[in-house]
Jmol script that loads the backbone (N, CA, C; Angstrom):
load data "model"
ATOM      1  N   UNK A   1      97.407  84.907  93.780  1.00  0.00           N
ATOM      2  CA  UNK A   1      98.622  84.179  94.067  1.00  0.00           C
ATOM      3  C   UNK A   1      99.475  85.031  94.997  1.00  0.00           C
ATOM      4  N   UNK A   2      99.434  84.774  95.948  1.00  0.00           N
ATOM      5  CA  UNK A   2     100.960  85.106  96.914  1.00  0.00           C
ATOM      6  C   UNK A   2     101.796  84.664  96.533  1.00  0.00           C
ATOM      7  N   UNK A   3     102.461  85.938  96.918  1.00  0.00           N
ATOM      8  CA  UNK A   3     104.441  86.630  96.099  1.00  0.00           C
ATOM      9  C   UNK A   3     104.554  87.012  97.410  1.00  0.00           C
ATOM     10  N   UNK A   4     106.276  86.797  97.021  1.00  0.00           N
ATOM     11  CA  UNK A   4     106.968  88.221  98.296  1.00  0.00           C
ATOM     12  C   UNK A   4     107.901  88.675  97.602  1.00  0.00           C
ATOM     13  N   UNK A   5     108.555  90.043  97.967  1.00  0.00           N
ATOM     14  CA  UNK A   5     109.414  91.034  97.674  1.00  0.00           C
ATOM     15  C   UNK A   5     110.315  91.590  98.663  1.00  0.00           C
ATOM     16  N   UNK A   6     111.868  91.232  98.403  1.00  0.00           N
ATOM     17  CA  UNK A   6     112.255  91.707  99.657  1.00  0.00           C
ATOM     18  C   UNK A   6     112.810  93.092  99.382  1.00  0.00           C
ATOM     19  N   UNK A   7     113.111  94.421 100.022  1.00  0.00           N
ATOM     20  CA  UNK A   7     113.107  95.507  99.939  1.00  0.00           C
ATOM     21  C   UNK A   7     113.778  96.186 101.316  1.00  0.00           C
ATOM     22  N   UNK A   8     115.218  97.090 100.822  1.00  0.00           N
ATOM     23  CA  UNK A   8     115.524  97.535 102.373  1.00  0.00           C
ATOM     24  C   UNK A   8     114.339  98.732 102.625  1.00  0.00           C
ATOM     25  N   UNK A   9     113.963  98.827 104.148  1.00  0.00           N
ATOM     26  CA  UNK A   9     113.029  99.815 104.284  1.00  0.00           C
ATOM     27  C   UNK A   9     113.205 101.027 103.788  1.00  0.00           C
ATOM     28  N   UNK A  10     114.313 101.985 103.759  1.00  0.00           N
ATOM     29  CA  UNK A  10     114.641 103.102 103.303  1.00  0.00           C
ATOM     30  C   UNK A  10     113.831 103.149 101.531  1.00  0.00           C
ATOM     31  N   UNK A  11     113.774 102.208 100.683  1.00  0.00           N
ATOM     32  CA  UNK A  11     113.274 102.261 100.139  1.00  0.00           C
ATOM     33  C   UNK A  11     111.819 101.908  99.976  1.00  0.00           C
ATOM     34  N   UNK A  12     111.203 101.495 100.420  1.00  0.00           N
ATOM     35  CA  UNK A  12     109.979 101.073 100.523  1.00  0.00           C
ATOM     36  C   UNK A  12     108.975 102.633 101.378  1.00  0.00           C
ATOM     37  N   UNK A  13     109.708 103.333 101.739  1.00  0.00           N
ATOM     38  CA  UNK A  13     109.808 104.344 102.351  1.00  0.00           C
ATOM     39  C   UNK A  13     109.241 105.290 101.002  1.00  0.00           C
ATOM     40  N   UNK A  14     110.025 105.427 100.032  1.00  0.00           N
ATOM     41  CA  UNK A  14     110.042 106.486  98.626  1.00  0.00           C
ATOM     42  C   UNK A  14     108.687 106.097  98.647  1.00  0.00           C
ATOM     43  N   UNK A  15     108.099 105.095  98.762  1.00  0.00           N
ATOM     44  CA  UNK A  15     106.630 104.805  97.893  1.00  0.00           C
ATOM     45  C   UNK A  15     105.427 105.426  98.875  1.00  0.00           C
ATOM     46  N   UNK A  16     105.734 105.925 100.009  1.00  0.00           N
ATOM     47  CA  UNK A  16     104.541 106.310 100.491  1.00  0.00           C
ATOM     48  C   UNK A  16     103.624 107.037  99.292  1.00  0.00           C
ATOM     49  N   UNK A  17     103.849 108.228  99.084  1.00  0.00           N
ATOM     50  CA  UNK A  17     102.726 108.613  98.280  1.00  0.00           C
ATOM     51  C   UNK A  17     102.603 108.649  96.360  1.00  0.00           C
ATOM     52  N   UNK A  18     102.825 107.162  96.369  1.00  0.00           N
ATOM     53  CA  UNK A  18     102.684 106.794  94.683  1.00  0.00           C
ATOM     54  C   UNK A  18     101.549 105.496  94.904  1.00  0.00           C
ATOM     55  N   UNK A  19     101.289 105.533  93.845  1.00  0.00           N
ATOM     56  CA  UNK A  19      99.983 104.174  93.399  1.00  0.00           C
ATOM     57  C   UNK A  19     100.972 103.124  92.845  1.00  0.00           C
ATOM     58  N   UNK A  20     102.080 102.832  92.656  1.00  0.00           N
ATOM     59  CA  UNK A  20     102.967 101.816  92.336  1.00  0.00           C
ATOM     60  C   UNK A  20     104.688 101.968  92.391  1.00  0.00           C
ATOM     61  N   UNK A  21     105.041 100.737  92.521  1.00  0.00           N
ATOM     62  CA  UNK A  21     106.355 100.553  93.537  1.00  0.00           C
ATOM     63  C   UNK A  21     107.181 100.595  92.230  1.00  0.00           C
ATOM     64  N   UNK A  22     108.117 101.072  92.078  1.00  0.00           N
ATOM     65  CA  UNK A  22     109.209 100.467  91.224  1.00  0.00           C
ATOM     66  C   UNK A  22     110.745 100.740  91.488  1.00  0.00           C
ATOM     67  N   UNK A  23     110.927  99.497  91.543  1.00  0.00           N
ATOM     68  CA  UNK A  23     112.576  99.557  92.456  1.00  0.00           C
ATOM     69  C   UNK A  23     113.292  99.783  91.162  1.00  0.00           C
ATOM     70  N   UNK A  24     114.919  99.528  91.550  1.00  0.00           N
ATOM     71  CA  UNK A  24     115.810  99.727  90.715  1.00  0.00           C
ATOM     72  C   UNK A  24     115.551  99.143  89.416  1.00  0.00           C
ATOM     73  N   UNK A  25     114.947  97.647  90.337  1.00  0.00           N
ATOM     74  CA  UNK A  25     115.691  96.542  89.303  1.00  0.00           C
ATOM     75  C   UNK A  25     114.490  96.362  88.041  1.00  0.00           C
ATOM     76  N   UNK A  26     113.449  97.739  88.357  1.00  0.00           N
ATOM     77  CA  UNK A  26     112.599  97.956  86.835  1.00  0.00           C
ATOM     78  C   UNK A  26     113.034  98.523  86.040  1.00  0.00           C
ATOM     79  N   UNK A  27     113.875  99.807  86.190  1.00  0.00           N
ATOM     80  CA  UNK A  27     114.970 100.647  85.069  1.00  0.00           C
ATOM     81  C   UNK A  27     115.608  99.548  84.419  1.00  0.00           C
ATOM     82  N   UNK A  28     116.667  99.118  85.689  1.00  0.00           N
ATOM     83  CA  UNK A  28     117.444  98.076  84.911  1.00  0.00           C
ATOM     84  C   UNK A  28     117.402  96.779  84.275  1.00  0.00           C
ATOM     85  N   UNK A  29     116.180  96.491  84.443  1.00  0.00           N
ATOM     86  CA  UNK A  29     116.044  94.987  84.181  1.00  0.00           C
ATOM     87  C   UNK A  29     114.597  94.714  84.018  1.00  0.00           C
ATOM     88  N   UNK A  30     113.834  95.604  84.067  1.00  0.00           N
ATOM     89  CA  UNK A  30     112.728  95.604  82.960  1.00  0.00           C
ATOM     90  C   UNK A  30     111.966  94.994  83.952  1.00  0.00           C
ATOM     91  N   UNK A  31     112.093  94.469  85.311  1.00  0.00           N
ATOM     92  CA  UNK A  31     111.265  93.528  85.950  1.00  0.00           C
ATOM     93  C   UNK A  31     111.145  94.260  87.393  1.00  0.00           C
ATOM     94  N   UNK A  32     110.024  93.992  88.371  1.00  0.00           N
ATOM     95  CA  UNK A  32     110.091  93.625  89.868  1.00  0.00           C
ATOM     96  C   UNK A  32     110.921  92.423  90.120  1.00  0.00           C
ATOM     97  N   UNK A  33     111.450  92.005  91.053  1.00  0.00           N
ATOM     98  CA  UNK A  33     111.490  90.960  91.366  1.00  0.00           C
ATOM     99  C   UNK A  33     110.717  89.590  92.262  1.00  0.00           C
ATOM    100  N   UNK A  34     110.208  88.686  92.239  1.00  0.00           N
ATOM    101  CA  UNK A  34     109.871  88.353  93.642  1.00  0.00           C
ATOM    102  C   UNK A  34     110.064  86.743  93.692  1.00  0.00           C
ATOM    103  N   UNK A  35     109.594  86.201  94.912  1.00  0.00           N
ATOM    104  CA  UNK A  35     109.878  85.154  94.836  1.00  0.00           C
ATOM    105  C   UNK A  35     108.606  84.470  96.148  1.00  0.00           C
ATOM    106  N   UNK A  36     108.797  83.160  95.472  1.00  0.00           N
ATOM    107  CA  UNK A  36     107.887  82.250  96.183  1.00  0.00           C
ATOM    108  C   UNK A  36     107.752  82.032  97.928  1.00  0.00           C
ATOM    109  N   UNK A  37     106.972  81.799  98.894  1.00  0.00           N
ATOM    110  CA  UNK A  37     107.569  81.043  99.816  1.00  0.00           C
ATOM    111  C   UNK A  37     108.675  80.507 100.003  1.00  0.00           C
ATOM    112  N   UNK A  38     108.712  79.616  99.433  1.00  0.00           N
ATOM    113  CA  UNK A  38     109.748  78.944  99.417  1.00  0.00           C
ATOM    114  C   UNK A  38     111.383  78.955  98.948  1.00  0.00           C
ATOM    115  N   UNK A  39     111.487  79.678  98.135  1.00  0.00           N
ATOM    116  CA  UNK A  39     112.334  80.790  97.827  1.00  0.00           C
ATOM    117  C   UNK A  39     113.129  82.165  98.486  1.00  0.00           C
ATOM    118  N   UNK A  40     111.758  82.707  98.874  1.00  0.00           N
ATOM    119  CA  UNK A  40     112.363  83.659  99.855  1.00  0.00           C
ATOM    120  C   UNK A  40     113.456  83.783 100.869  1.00  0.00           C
ATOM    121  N   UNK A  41     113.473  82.928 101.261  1.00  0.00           N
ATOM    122  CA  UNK A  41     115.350  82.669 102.754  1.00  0.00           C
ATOM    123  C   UNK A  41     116.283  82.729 101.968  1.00  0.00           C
ATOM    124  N   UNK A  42     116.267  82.248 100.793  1.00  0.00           N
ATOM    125  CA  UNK A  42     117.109  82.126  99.716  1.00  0.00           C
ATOM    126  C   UNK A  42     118.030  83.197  98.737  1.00  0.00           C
ATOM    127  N   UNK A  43     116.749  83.936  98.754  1.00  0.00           N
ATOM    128  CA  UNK A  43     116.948  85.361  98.059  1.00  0.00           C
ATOM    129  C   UNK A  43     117.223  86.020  98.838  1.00  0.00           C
ATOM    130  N   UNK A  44     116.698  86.235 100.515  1.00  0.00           N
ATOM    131  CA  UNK A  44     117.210  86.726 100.974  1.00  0.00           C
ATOM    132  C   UNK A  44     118.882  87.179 101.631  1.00  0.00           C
ATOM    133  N   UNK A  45     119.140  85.402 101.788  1.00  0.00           N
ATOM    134  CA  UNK A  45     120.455  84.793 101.470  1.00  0.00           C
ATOM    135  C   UNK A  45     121.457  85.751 100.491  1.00  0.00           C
ATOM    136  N   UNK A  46     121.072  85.172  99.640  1.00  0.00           N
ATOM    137  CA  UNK A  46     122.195  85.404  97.995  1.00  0.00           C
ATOM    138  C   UNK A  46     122.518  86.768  97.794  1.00  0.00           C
ATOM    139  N   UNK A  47     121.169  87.800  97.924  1.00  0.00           N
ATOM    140  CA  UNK A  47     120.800  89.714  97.971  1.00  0.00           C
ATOM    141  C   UNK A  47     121.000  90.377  98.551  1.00  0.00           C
ATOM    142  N   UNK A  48     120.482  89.911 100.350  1.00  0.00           N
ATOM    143  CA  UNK A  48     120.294  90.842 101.205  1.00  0.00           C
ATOM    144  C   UNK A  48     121.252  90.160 102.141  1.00  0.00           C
ATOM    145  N   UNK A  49     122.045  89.521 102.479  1.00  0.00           N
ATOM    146  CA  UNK A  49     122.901  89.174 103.211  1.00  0.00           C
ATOM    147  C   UNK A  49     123.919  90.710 104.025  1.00  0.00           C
ATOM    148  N   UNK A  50     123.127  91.366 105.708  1.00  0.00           N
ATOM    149  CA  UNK A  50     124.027  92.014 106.138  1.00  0.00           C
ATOM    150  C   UNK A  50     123.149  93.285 106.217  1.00  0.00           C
ATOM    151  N   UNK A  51     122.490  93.202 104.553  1.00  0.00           N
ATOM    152  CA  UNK A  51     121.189  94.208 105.008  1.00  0.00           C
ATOM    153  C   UNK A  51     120.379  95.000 106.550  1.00  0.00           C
ATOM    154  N   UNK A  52     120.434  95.899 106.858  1.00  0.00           N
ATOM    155  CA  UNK A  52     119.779  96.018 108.474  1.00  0.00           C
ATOM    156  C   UNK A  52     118.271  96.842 107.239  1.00  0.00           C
ATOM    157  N   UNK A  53     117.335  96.408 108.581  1.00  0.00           N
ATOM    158  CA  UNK A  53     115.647  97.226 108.398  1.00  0.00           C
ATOM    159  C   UNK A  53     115.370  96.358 106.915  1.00  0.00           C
ATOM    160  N   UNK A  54     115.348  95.566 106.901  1.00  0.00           N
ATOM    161  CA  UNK A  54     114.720  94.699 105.390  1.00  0.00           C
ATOM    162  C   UNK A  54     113.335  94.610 105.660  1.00  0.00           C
ATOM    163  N   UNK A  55     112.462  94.580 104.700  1.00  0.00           N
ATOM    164  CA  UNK A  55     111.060  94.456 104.834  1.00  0.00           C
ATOM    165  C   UNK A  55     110.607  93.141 103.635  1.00  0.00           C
ATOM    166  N   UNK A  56     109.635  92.289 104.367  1.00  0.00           N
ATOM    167  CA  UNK A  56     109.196  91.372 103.638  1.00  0.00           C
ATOM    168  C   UNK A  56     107.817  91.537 102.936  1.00  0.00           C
ATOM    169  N   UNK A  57     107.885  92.084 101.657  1.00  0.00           N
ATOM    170  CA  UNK A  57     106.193  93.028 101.348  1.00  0.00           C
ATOM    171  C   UNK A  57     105.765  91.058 100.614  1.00  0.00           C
ATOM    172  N   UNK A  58     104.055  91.297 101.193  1.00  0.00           N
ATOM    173  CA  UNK A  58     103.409  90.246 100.520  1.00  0.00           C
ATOM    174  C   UNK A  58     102.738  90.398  99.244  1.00  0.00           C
ATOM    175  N   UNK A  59     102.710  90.050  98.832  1.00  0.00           N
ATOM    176  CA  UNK A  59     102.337  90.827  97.402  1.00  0.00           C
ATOM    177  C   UNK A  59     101.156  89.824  96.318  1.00  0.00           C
ATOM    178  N   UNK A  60      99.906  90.151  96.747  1.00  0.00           N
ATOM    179  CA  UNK A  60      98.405  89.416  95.876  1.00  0.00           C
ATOM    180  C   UNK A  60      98.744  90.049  94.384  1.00  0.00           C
ATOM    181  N   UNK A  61      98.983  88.812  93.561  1.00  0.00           N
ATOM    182  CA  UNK A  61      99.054  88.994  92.093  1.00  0.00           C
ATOM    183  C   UNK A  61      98.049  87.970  91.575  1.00  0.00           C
ATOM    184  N   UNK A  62      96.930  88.891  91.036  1.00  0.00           N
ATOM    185  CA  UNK A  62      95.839  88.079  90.295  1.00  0.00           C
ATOM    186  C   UNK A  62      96.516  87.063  89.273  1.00  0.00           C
ATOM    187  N   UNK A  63      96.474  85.806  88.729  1.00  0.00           N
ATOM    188  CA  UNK A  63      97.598  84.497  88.517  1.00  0.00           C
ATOM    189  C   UNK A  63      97.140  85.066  87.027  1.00  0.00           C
ATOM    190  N   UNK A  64      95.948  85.612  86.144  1.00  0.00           N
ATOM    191  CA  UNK A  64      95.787  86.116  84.809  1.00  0.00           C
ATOM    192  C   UNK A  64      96.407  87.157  84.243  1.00  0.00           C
ATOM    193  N   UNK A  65      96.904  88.053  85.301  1.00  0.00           N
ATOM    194  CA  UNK A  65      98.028  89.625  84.937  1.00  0.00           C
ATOM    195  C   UNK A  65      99.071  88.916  83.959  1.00  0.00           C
ATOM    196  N   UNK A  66      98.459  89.312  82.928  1.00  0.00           N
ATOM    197  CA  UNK A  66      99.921  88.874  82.265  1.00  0.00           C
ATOM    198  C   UNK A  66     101.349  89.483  82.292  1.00  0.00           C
ATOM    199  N   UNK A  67     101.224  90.258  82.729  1.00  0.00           N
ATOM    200  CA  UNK A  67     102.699  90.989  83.312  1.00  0.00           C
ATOM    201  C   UNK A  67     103.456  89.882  84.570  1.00  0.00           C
ATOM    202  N   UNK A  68     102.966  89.106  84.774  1.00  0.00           N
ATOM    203  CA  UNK A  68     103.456  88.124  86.258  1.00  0.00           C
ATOM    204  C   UNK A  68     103.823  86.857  84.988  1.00  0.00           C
ATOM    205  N   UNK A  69     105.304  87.179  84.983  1.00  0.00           N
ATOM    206  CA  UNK A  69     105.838  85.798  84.138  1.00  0.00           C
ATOM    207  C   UNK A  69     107.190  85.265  85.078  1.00  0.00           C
ATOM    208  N   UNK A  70     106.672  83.773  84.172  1.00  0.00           N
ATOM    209  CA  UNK A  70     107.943  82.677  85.665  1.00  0.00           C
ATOM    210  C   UNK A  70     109.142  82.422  84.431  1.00  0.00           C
ATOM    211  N   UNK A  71     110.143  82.674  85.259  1.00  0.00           N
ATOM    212  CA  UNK A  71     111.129  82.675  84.433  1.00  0.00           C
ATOM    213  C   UNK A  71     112.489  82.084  84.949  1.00  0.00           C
ATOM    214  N   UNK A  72     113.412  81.578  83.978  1.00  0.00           N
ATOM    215  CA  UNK A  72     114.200  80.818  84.611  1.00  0.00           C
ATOM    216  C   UNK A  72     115.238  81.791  85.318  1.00  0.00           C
ATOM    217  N   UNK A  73     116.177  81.751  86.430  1.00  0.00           N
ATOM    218  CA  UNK A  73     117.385  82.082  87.108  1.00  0.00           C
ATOM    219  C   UNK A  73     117.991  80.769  87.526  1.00  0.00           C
ATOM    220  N   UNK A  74     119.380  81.348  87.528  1.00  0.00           N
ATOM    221  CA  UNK A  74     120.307  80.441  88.391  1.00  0.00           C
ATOM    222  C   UNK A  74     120.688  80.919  89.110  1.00  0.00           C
ATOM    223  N   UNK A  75     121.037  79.800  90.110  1.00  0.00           N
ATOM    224  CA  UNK A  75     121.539  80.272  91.479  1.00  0.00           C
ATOM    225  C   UNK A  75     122.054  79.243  92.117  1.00  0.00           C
ATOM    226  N   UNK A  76     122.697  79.224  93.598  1.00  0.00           N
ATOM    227  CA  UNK A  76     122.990  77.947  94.092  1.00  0.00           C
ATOM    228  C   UNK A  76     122.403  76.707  93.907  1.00  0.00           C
ATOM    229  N   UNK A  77     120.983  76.826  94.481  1.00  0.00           N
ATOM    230  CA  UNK A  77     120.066  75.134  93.780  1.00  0.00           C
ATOM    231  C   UNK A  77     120.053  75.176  92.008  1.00  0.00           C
ATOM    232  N   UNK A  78     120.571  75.567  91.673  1.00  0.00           N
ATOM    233  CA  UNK A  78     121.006  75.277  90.223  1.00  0.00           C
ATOM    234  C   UNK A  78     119.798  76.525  89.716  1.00  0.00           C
ATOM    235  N   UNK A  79     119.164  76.074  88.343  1.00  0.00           N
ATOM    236  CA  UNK A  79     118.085  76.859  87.833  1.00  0.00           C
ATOM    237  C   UNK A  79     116.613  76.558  88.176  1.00  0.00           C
ATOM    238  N   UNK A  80     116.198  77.924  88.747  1.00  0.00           N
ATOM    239  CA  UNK A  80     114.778  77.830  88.587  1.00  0.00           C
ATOM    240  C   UNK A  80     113.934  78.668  88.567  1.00  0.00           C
ATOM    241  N   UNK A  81     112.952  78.598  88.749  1.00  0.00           N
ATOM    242  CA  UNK A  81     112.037  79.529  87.430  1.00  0.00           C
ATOM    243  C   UNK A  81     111.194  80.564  88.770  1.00  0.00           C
ATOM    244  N   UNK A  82     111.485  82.077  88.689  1.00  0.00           N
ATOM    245  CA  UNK A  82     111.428  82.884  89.734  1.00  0.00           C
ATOM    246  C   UNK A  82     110.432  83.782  88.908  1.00  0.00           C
ATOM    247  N   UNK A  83     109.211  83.756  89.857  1.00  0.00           N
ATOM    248  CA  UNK A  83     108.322  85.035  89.225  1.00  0.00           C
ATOM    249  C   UNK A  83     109.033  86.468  89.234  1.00  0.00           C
ATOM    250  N   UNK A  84     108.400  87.208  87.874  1.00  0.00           N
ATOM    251  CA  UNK A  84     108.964  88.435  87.236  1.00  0.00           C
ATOM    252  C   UNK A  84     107.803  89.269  87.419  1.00  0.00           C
ATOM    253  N   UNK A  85     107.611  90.496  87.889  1.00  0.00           N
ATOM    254  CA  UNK A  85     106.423  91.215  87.217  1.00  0.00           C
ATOM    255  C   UNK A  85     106.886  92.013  86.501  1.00  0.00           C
ATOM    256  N   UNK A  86     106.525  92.193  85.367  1.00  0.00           N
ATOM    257  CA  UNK A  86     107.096  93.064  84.131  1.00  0.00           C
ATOM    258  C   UNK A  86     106.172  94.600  83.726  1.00  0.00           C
ATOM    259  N   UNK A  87     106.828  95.101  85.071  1.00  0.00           N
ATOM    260  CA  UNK A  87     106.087  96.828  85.066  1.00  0.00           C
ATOM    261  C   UNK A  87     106.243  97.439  86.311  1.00  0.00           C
ATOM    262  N   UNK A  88     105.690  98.380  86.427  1.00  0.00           N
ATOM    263  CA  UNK A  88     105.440  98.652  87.855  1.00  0.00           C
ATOM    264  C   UNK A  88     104.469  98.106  88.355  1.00  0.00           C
ATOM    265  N   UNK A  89     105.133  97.859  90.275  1.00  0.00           N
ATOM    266  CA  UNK A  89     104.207  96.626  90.871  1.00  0.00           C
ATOM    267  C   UNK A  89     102.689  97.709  91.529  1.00  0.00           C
ATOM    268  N   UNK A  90     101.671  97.533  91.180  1.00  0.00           N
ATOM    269  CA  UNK A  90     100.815  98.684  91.893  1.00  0.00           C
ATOM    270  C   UNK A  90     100.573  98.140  93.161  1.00  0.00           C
ATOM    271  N   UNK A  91     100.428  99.461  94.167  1.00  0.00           N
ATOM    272  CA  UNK A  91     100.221  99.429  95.861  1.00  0.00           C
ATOM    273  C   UNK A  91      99.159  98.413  96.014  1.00  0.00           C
ATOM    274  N   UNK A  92      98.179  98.453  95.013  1.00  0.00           N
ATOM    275  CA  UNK A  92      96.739  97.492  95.646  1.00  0.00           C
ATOM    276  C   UNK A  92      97.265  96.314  95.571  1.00  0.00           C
ATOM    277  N   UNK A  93      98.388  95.711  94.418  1.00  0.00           N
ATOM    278  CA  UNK A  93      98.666  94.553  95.358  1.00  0.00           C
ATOM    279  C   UNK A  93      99.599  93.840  96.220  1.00  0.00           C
ATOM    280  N   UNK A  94      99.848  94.780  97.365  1.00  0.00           N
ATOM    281  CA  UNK A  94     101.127  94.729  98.561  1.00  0.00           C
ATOM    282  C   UNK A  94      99.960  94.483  99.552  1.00  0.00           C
ATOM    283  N   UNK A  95      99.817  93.610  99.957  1.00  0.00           N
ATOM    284  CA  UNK A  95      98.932  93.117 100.694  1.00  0.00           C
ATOM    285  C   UNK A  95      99.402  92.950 102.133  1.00  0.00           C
ATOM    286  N   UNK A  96     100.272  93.553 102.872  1.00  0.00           N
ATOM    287  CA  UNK A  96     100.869  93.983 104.006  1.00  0.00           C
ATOM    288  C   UNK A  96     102.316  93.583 103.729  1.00  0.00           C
ATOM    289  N   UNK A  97     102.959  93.939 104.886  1.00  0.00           N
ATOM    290  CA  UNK A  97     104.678  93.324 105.065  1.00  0.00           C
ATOM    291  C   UNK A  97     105.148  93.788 106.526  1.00  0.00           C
ATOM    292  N   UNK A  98     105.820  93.071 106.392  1.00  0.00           N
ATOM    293  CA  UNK A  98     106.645  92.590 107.963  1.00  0.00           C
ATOM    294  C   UNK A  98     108.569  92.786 107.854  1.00  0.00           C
ATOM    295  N   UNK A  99     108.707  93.452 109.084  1.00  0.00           N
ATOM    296  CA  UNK A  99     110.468  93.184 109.027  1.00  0.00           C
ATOM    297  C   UNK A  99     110.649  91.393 108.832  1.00  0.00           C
ATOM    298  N   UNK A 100     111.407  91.627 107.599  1.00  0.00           N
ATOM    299  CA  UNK A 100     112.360  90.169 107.308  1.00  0.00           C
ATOM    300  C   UNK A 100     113.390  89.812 109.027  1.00  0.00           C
ATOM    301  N   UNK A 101     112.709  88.628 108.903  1.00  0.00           N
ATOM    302  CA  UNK A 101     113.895  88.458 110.018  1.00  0.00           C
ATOM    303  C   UNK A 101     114.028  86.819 109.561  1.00  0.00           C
ATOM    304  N   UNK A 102     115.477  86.039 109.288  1.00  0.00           N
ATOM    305  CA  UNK A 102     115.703  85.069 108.632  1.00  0.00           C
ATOM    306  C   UNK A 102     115.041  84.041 109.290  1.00  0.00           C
ATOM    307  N   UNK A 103     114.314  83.085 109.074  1.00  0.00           N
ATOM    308  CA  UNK A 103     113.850  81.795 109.290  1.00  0.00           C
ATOM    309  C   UNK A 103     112.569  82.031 109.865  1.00  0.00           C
ATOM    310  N   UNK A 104     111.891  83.520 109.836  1.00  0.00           N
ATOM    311  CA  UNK A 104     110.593  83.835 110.573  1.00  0.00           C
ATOM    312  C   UNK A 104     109.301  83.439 109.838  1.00  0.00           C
ATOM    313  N   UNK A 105     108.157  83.431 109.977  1.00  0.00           N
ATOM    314  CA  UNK A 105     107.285  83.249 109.310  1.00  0.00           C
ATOM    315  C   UNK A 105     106.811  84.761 109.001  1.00  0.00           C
ATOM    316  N   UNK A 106     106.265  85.241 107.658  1.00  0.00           N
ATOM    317  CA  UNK A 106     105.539  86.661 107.784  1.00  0.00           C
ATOM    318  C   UNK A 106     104.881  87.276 109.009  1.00  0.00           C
ATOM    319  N   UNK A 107     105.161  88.495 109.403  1.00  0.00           N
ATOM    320  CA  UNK A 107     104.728  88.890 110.523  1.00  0.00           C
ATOM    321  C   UNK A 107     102.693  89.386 110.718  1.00  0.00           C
ATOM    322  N   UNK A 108     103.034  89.353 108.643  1.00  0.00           N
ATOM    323  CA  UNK A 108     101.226  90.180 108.510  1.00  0.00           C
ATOM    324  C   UNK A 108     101.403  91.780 108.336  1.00  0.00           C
ATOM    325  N   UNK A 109     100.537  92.309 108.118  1.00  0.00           N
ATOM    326  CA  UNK A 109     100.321  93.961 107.971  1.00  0.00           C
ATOM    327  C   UNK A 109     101.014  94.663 109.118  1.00  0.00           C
ATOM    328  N   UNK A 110     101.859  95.701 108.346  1.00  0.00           N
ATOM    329  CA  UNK A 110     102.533  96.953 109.362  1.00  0.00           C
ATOM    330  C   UNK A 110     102.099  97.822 109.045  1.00  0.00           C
ATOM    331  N   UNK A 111     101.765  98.408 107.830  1.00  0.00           N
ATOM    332  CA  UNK A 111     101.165  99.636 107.180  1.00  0.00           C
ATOM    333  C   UNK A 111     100.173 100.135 107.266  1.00  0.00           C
TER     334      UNK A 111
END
end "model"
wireframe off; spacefill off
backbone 0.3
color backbone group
């Protein structure tokens, strides 16, 4: 299943030499974050609004990991249910990423 993760580069940076990513929002909140296609402009919207160097990581999550749970949030379109990965996200599945640039399509592998 394709995910995306949005991430300012400076951080995505720390992970060069680890086998798995874990942003803030795993200390604090027990989760990765990510979000759908379709979702993504959105989050980017609401989060990263102003952000400079954002990176759009793609992210292959086998759909049986039970650590990949959909869960509800609210937000402007009211509530809806935003994949969680509940751990650290490992490198094997960041399946390339591209500078976020709003309304773009993924650029594909930079790394």
């Amino acid at each position: 299943m394709t995910l995306f993760h949005l991430v300012p580069a400076a951080h995505w940076r720390l992970t060069e030499d680890r086998r798995v990513y874990e942003p803030a929002s795993l200390a604090s909140e027990g989760f990765v974050h990510l979000s759908t296609d379709d979702q993504v402009a959105g989050t980017a919207a609401r989060f990263f609004s102003g952000v400079p160097d954002l990176l759009l990581l793609e992210v292959e999550i086998p759909e049986d990991d039970p650590r990949l749970r959909w869960e509800p949030s609210a937000g402007p379109r009211g509530v809806e249910e935003f994949p969680h990965f509940h751990g650290p996200l490992p490198l094997a599945y960041v399946a390339g990423w591209s500078r976020w640039r709003s309304g773009a399509e993924p650029l594909g592998p930079e790394s």
